[in-house]
DRENDO-1510 file (C-alpha; in Angstrom, 1 decimal, always signed):
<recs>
REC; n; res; u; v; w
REC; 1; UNK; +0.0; +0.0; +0.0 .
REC; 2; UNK; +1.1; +3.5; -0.7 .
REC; 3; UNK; -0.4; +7.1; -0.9 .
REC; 4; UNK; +1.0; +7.0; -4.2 .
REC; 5; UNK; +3.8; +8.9; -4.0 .
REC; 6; UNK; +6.5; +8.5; -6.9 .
REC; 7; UNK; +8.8; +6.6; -4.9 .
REC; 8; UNK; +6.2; +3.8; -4.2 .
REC; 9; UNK; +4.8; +2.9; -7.9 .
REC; 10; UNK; +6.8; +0.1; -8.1 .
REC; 11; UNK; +5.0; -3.0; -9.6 .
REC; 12; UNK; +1.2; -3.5; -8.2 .
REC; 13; UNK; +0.2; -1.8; -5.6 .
REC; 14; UNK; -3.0; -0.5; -3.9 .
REC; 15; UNK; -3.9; +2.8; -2.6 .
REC; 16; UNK; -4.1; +3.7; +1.4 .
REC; 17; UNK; -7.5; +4.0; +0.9 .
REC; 18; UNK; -7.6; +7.2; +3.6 .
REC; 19; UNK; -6.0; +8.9; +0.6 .
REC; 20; UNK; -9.0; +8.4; -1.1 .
REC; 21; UNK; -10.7; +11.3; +1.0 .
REC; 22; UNK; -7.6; +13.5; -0.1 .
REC; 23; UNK; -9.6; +13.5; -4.1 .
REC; 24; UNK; -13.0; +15.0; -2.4 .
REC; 25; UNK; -11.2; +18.6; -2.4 .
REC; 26; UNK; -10.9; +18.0; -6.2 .
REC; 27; UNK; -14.3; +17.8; -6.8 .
REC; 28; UNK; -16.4; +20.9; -7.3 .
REC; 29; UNK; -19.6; +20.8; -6.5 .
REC; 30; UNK; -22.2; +23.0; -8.9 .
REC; 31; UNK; -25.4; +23.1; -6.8 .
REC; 32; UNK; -25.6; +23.3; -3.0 .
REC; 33; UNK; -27.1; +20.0; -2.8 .
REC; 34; UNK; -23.9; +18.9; -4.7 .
REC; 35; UNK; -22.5; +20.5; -1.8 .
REC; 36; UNK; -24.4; +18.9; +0.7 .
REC; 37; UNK; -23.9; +15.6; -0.7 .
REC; 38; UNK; -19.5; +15.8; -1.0 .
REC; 39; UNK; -19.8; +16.9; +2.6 .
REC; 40; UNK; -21.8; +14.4; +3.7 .
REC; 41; UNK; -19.4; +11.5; +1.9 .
REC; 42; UNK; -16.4; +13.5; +3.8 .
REC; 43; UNK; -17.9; +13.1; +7.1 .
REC; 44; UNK; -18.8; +9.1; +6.6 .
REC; 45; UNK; -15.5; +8.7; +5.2 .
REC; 46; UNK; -13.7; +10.1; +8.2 .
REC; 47; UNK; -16.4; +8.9; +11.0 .
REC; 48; UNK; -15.3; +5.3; +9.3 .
REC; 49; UNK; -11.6; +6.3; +9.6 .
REC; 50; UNK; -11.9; +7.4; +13.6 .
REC; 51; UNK; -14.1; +4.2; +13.8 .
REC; 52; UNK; -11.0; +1.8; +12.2 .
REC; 53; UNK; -8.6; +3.8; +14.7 .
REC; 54; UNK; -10.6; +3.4; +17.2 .
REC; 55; UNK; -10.7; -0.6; +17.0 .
REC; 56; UNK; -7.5; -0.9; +16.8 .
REC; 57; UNK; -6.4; +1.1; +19.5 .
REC; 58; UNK; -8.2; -1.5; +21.4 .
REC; 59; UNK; -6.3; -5.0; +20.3 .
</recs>
């Protein structure tokens, strides 16, 4: 895994998929309900990542 930095593409890899929150500031959003619905994905996307943290704080 790699946040896909140059020094990482080596072969096959797979993203960090927390880097796939990073791409949601690229997105523009035309209509407020556009809006509404990017934040929304941010905020599960993060909630999910404090969630994962969370877990494995505990084992």
């Amino acid at each position: 895994m790699s946040d896909d930095a140059g020094q990482f593409r080596v072969g096959t890899h797979a993203l960090c998929w927390i880097h796939a929150e990073r791409l949601l500031h690229k997105l523009m959003p035309a209509t407020p309900g556009q809006v509404k619905h990017v934040d929304t994905l941010r905020e599960l996307v993060l909630h999910f990542y404090k969630a994962l943290k969370s877990l494995s704080a505990k084992t």
